[in-house]
N, C-alpha and C positions, 0 to 999 in steps of 0.2 A: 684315278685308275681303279681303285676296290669299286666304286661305280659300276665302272666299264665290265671289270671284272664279273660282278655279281650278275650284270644282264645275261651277259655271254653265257654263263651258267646254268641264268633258266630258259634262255634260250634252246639250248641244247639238251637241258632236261622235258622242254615241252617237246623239242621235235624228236628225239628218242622214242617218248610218250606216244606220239600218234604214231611216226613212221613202223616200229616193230608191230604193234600189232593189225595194223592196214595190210603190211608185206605179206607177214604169216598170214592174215585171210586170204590174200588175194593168191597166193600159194597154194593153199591147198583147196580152192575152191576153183583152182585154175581157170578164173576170170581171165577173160578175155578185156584188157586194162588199154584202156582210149587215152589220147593225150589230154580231155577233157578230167578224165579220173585224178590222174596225174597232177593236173595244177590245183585242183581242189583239194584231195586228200592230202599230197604230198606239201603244198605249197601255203595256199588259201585257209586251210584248218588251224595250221600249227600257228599262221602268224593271227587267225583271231583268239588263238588260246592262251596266248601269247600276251596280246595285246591285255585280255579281261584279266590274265594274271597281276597285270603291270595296275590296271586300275583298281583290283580289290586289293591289292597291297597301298597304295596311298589312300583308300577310302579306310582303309584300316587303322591307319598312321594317324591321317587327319580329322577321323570320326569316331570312331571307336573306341583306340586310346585314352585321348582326350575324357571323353566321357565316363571312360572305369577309372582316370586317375581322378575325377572330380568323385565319386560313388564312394571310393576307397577311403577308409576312415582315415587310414594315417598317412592321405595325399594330403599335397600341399593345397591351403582353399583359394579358393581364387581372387584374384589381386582386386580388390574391392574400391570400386569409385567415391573421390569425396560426395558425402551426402550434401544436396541443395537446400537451401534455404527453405525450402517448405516441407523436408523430410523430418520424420518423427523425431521427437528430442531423444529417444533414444539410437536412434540410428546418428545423430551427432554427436551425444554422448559418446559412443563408441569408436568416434574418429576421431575426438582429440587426443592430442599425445599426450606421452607420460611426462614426468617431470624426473631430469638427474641434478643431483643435489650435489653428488660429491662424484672423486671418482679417486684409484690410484693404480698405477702403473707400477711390476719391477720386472725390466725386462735386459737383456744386455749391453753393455753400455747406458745406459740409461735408468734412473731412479726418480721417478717423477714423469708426469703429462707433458709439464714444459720441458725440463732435460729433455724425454725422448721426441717431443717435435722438432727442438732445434738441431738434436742427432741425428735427424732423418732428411731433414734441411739441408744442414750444412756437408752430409756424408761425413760424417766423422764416426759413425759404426756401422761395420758389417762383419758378417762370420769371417773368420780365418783358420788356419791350421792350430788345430789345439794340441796342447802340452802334454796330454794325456794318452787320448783314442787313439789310435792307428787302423788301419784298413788289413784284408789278408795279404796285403803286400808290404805291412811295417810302415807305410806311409801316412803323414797325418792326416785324419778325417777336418773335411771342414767344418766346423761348428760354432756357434754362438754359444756363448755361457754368460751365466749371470756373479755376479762378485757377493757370495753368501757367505755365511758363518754358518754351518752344520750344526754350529756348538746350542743352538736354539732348540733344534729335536734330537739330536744325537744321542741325549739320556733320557728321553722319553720312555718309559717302558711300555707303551701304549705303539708306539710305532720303530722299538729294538728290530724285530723283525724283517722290516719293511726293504724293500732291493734299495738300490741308488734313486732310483728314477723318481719311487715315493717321495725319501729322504727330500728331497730337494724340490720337489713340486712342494712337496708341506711347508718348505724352510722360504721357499721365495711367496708362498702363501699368507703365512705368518708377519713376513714383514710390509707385502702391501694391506694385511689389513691394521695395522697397525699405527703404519701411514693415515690412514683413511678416520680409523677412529682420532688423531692427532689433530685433524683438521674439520673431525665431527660437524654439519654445520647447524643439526638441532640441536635446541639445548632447553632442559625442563623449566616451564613457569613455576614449579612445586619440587620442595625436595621430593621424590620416592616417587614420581609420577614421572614415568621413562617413556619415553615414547617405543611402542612395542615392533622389532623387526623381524622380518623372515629373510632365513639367510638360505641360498641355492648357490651350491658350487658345484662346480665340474672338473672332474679330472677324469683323464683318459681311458679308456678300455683295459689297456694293459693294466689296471692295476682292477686286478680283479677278485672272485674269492675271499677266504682270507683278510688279506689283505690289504681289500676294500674294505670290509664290515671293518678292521683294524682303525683304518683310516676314516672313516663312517664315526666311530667311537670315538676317535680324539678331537673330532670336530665337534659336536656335543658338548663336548667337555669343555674344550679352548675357546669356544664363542661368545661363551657368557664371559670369561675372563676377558677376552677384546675388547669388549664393550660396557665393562663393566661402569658402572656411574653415568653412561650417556646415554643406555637403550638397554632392555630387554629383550633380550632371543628367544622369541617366542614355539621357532621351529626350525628346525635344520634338513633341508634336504640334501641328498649326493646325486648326481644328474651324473649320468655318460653318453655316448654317443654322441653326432656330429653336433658341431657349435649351434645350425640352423635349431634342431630339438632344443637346444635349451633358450635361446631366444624364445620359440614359440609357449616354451613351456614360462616364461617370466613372463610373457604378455597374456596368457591366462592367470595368470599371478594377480597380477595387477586388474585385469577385467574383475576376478571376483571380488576386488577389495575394493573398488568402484560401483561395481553392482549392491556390495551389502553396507558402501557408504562405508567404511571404516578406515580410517585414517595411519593404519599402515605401514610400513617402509618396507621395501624389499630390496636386499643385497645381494647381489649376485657379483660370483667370484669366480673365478677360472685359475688350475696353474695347472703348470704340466712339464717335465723334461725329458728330454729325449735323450741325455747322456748316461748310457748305460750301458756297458761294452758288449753286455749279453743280447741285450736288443739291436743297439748296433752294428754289433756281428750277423744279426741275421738279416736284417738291412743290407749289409753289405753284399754277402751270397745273393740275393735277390737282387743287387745291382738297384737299389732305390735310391741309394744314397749318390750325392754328386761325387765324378770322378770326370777329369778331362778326357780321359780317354773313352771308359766301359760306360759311362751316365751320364753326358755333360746338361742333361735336362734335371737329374736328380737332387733330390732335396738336402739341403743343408740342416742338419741337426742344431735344434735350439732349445734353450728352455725359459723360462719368466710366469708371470702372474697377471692379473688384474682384477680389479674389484670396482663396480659403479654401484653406487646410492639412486635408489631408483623410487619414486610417487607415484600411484595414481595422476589422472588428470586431475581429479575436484579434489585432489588429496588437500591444500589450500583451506579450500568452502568446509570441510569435512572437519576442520581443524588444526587441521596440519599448521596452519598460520598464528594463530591465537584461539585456544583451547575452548570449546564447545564440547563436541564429542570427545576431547583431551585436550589437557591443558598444557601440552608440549606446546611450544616458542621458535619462534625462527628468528632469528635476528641478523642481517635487517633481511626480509621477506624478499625484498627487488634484488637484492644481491645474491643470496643464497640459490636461486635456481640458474644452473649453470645453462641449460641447455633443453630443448624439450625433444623429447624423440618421437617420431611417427611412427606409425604402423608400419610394422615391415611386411614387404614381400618376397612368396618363396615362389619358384620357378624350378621348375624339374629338367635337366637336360634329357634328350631320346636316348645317348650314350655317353659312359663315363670318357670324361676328358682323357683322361690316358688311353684312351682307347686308340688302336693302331686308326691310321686316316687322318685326313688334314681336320685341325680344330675349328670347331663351329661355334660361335659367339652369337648364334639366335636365343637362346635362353637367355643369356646375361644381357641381350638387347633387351629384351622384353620386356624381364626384372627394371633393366634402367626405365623404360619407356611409362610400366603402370608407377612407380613409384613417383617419378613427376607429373603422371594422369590422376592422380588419386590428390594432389595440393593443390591441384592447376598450374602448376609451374612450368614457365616454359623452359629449354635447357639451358637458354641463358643464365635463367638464374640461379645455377649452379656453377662457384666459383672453384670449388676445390674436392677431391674425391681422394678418401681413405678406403685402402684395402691391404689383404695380406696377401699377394701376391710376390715373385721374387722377379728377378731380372733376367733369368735364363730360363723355367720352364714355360710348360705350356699352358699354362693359365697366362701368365703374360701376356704372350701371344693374344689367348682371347679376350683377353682385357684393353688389350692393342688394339683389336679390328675394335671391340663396341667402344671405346671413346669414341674414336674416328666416326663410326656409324650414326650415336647416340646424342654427343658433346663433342663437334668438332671443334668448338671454340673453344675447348682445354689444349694443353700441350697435356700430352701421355708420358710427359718426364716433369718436366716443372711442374704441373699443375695434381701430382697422383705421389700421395704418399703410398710409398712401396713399403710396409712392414717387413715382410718379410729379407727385404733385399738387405734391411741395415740389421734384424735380431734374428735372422733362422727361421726355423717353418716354426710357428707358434699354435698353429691347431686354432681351437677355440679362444684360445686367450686372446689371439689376435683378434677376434670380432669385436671382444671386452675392449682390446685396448684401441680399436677405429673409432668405434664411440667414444671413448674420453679423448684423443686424439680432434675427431672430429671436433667436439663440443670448445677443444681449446682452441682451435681454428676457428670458428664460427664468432666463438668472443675477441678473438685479433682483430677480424677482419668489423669487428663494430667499435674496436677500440681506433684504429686506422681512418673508419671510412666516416663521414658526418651520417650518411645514411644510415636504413637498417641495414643491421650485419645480413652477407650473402650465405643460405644456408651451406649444410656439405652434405654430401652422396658417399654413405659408406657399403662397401661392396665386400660379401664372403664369399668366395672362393673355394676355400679348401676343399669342402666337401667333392668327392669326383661326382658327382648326379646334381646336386642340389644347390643355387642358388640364390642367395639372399638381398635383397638391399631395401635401404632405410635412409629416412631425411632428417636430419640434426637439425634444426634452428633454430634460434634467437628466442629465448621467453619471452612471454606476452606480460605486459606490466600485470603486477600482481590484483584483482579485482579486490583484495583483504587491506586494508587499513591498519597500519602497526603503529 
């Protein structure tokens, strides 16, 4: 109907357009007006003015557009085909994936990769009425929480300061990387020879100012203590903005440290919560948040972590395997890479999904379509897809039509981990945790099958404009001899 709507529109703004100023000529020049004048000016005019309205706006859409979002430095690049056999070794350099080593999850209900797949499996978490929050009506907000101990930052005097929201992004922070170093899977061939990491985390916009630099400062601080005796921190950055930015911003990461050949680790972290009564009260007035009655598409307040151990491709050749360029150790080499991940792609929707009008799932078709055009993959071989979508808004929905569209041989309930339907809206984190998620799927399905494991399709959503997807699969046996 906004369709229909919008023609009518300019419909009527074309023929306004011609018919007043025809009339006023033909008025005071007191024309003598033929039924010929008549079908032409009145009739004939407005519908070719009309018409070439209608086609400079789709030559606009479908040519021009297109072309300044490719020009634009900080558009999305365009989903880039696997290179052929006779393409430059640097152009296939650049297309193999990275290598995830490790990964760790703290999300609600769930502590661990494996805990939250089989949580999400089995339905055995999803948000509910919390103890806490209430809405402007005393009634409880739905939300997801995570099961922390505060008592970690609480005497921080680095983050005394800090609202709730920090608080607890830091505390569920802290203990997935904590996780992550426990299950460290480098380990030095030399005392005092660490293998050297760069750590990227993210947390949210709201925590800004202030605040941020606060929390900026105790990450610095706390990193080297994380890791102390198994790696070196050699750089700490703080990332905001949508989860797609920091992805792209970790696969520039990893391209330079491939390109200068240096053997590397890059961690990247996410946490974030959203239980804050100050923000969820403003949530609330804004009608974002889910309510049966005033929102029933609105989001469920959540909070949690995640953190992946991330290589280079030749990180391996480089020495990552058995020390040349460093003498850090993998042990065993074929075990230690969990998972490898491909090049992701981003896809720009023409409008933010919340936008009033029925949802259009041609971006997130697309996204699906170059990411299996870019391995050769047919959609078959795609058995299983992670996303953070929930089960009542509108990204569902267009997650709905592109299975159906893209992978009709999935079921769009059995076959599609729904993060968010079992921990709350997770933001970013949720991109962190499809990828280790994925990766622990991809290793089921090779422990299961005699075959090679079937990759998996993980899918970001959050963002309203912008989406992502990327292909998890099966390492390749290690070409390094341990």
């Amino acid at each position: 109907m906004t369709v229909v709507f919008r023609a009518l529109a300019l419909l009527l703004l074309v023929v306004c357009a011609v018919w007043l100023p025809v009339l006023w000529h033909w008025q005071h020049s007191r024309r003598d007006v033929s039924t010929a004048d008549v079908v032409y000016w009145l009739v004939v005019l407005p519908a070719l003015l009309f018409a070439a309205c209608v086609l400079l706006r789709w030559a606009w859409r479908a040519v021009v557009l297109p072309g300044m979002a490719q020009a634009s430095p900080n558009a999305s690049p365009a989903p880039a085909q696997a290179p052929g056999p006779n393409a430059p070794a640097d152009a296939r350099a650049g297309s193999r994936p990275a290598l995830l080593l490790a990964s760790a999850v703290h999300l609600p209900g769930a502590t661990g990769v494996e805990a939250l797949d089989e949580a999400l499996r089995e339905q055995t978490v999803q948000p509910g009425p919390d103890a806490e929050l209430t809405n402007h009506e005393g009634l409880p907000l739905h939300t997801a929480r995570c099961e922390l101990s505060m008592d970690v930052v609480a005497h921080d005097p680095a983050i005394a300061q800090a609202s709730p929201r920090t608080a607890r992004a830091l505390a569920t922070l802290m203990s997935v990387m904590q996780d992550l170093a426990a299950g460290w899977p480098v380990r030095p061939a030399a005392e005092g020879d660490l293998p050297a990491v760069r750590l990227l985390v993210h947390l949210p916009d709201e925590v800004a100012g202030a605040e941020r630099e606060s929390a900026h400062a105790w990450l610095q601080a706390q990193a080297p203590a994380w890791l102390e005796g198994i790696a070196r921190v050699v750089e700490v950055w703080l990332h905001g903005g949508p989860g797609v930015g920091l992805w792209q911003h970790a696969e520039s990461v990893l391209a330079v440290l491939e390109r200068e050949r240096r053997p590397d680790l890059l961690l990247v972290a996410a946490a974030q919560s959203e239980l804050d009564p100050d923000l969820l009260d403003r949530w609330d007035t804004e009608q974002r948040l889910f309510d049966a009655q005033r929102a029933p598409r609105g989001r469920m307040a959540g909070e949690g972590a995640a953190a992946l151990l991330v290589a280079s491709a030749s990180w391996a050749r480089q020495g990552g395997v058995r020390g040349e360029a460093s003498n850090a150790l993998l042990e065993p080499a074929s075990a230690a890479v969990l998972a490898c991940l491909h090049r992701a792609v981003r896809t720009e929707r023409s409008q933010p999904v919340d936008a009033p009008g029925r949802v259009n799932s041609e971006a997130l078709e697309r996204t699906m379509s170059a990411v299996l055009a870019a391995q050769g993959l047919p959609p078959e071989g795609v058995q299983a897809l992670c996303c953070d979508v929930d089960r009542h808004g509108v990204r569902n929905g267009e997650l709905f039509a592109a299975v159906i569209a893209r992978l009709p041989h999935l079921d769009a309930i059995q076959d599609v981990r729904a993060l968010a339907a079992g921990c709350g809206h997770q933001g970013t984190v949720g991109l962190l945790a499809n990828v280790a998620l994925a990766a622990h799927g991809v290793a089921q399905s090779g422990a299961d099958d005699s075959d090679r494991p079937s990759p998996c399709l993980v899918l970001h959503l959050d963002d309203p404009r912008w989406r992502l997807g990327l292909l998890v699969s099966a390492p390749e046996p290690s070409p390094v001899s341990v």
